[in-house]
N, C-alpha and C positions, 0 to 999 in steps of 0.2 A: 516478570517482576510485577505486572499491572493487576495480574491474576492471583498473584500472592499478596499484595497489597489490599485491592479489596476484598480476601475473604471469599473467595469464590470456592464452594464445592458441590458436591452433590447434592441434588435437586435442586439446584440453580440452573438457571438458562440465560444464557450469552447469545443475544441477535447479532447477527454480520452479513452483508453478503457472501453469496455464494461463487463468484465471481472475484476470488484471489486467492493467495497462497495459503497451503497449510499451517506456516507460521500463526497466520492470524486465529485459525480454528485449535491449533495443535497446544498454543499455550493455556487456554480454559480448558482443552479437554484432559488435558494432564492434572488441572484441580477435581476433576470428577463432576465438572457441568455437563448439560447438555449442552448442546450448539445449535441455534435455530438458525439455520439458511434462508433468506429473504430474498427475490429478484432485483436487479439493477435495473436503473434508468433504460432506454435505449439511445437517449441521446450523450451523456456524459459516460455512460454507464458507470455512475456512480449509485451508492445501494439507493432503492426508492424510498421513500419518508415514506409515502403510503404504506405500502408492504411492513417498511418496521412497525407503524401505529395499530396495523392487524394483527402482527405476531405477539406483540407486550400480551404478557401474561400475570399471573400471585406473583409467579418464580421468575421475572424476569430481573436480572441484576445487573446488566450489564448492555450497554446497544454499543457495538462497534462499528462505525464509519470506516471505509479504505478509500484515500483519497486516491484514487485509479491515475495512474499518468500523470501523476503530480498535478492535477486538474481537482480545485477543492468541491466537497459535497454541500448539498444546503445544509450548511450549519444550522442557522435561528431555523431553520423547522424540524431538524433532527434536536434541537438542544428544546426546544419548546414541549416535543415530546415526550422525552427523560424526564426533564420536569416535571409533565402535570400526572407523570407516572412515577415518581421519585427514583429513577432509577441511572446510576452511571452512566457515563461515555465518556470511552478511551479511543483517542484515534489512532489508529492505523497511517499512520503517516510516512510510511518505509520509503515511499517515493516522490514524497512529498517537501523536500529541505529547500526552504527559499521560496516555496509557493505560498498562496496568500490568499483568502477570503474576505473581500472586502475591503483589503487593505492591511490587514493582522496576518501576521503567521498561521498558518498550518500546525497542528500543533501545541496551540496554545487556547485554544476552543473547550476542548473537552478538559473534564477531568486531570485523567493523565495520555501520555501519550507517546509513541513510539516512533522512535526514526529507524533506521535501517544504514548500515555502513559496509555491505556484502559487494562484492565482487563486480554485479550489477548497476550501485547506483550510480549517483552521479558525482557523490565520493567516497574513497573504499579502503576500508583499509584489509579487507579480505572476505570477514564476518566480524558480525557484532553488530551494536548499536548502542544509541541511548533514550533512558528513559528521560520523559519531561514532565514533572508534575504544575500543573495551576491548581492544585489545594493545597495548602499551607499545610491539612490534615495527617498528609502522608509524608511527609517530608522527615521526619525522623524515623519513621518503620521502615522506607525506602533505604534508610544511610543502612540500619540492621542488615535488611536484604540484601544488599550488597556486597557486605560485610560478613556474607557465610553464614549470617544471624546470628551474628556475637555483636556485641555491645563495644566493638572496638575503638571505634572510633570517641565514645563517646570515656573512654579510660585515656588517649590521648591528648584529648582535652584538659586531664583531670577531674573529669566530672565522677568518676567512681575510681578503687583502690583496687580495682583489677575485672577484666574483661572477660565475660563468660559465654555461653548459648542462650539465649533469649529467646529465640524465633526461629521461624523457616527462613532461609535462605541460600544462595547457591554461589560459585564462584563464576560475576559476570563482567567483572573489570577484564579490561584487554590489557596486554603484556604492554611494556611502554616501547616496546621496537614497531608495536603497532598503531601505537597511539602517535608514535612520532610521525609515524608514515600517514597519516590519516591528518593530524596536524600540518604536515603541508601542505597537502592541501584545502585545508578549510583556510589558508591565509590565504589563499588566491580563490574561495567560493565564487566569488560575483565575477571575476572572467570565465570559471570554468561553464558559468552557468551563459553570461553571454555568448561561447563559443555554442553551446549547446542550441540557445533560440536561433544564432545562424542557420545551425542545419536543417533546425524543429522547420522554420521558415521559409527554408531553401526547399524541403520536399512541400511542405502546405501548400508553396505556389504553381509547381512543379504539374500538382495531382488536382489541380482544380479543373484542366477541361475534363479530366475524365471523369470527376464528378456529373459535371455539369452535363457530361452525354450519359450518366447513369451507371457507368461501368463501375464506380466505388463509391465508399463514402467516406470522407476526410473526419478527423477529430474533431469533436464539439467540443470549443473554451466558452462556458458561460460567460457574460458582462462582469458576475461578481468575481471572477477567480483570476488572480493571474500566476501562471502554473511556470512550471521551471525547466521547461524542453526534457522532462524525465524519460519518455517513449514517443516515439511517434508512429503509429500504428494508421491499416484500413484494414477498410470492411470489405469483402469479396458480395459479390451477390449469393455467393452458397459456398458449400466447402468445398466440393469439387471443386471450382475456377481458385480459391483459395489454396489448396494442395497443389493445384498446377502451377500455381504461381511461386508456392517455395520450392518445388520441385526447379522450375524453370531460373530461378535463381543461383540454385546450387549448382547449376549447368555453368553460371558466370562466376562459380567461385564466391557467391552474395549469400549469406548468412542470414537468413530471415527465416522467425518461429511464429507456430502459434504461441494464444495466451490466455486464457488458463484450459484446464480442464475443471468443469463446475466441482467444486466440492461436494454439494450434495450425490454428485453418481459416485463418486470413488467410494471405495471399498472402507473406508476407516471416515468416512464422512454418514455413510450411511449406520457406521458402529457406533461412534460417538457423537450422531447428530439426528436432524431431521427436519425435511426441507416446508416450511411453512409458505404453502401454493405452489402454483406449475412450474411457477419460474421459467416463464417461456424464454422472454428477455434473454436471462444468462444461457440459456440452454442455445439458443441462435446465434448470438453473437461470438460465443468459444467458439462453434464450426465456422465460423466465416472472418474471423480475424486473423490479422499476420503484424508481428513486427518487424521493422526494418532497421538495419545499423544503424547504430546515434552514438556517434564518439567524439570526445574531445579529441580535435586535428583532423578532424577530416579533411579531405582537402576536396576545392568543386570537383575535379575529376572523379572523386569518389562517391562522389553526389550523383553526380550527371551519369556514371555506371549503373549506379542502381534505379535510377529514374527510366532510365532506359530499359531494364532490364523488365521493369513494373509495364514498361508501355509493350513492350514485344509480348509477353506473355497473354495480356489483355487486346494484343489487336484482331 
């Protein structure tokens, strides 16, 4: 919807990192943009600001932030950028509900912006999501888009004598058995999310000698963010100990993945895109990252199995 809203097609370019899901690449490249892939931080591994102020281009329309692990990005220097290049940002905010920069929502930064309500987050009601707009601008083209790009809404009102095709758009509303399901739990958001920093907090503390003897390295929260237990992932020293570690896990019956495979290598990333620098960053940190179970209910023992599981594998 953000891709159809602003007018994005061919010979346009859309900056993102390269370091998340195809969602974020797969809906410009379906308007007939390119996609310019950027390196992440190594510390948030959120995209680098620098990286995006080398990639803006004529053609650039678009910078996409991913707020990684519901862990926010430098906003005022990704928004200072767009700026003094006039150009969009939409966040990526799939993982990001409840999380905050500064003190603001996530979300409410950019232009427009996207949450995520898949299977995965941290509430679901299977797929889908919603769009969030902070320009007043889009806010009628959006009701269209929504609306199949007919004008329907706006014949309900009475504003016109009957409702026709206007625009692009597509069928993105969720069915109400999912919205129900999804509305329960957004009544209870702010427990779901405190049971969530229990467990984010229960492995953080869990994984700090091993840090601290060099064997991982634990998530970076910047001072300005405060994030909303969405993942809680480590770093392996290489992929090998990383592989042995989810291996060694699935020995205990523990469910722990990598996260992502870079965009720019895949096969439909290299077709509808192209990677602007080495992108060492992303390229290292996908081989040596794992995530670990983060569910509401966990119970300690469920903790303390896999804490355990983390320590035996690394001893």
């Amino acid at each position: 919807m953000c891709a159809l809203l602003l007018g994005v097609g061919p010979g346009d370019e859309v900056i993102m990192p390269s370091f998340t899901f195809s969602s974020t690449a797969g809906a410009f490249a379906l308007r007939g943009a390119t996609v310019v892939f950027v390196d992440v931080r190594p510390d948030t591994l959120n995209v680098d600001v620098d990286a995006v102020g080398s990639a803006v281009t004529p053609r650039t329309r678009v910078i996409v932030p991913v707020h990684y692990a519901g862990v926010a990005c430098d906003m005022d220097e990704l928004l200072s950028v767009a700026a003094a290049k006039d150009v969009y940002v939409v966040e990526d905010a799939a993982q990001a509900l409840l999380s905050t920069y500064k003190a603001r929502p996530l979300g409410s930064l950019g232009h427009l912006a996207a949450l995520s309500f898949h299977e995965t987050k941290n509430v679901s009601c299977g797929e889908g999501g919603a769009l969030l707009i902070n320009d007043d601008r889009f806010a009628a083209d959006a009701e269209i888009v929504q609306e199949k790009g007919t004008n329907r809404q706006q014949f309900y009102r009475g504003q016109v004598d009957k409702y026709t095709w206007v625009s692009l758009g597509s069928s993105y509303a969720p069915s109400e058995i999912n919205a129900a399901f999804l509305y329960a739990q957004l009544v209870h958001v702010d427990s779901i999310t405190v049971d969530r920093l229990r467990i984010w907090n229960a492995y953080h503390d869990a994984f700090a000698d091993l840090e601290a003897e060099g064997n991982l390295r634990r998530p970076i929260v910047p001072a300005h963010a405060g994030h909303n237990a969405h993942l809680y992932y480590l770093l392996l020293p290489d992929g090998r100990s990383r592989d042995r570690l989810i291996k060694l896990l699935a020995e205990r019956n523990v469910n722990a993945v990598f996260h992502y495979v870079p965009l720019h290598e895949s096969p439909a990333g290299r077709r509808y895109g192209r990677a602007s620098g080495e992108l060492r960053t992303t390229v290292d940190v996908s081989a040596r990252l794992v995530r670990l179970p983060l569910w509401v209910g966990m119970q300690d023992s469920d903790i303390e199995r896999v804490v355990a599981g983390v320590y035996e594998a690394l001893a």
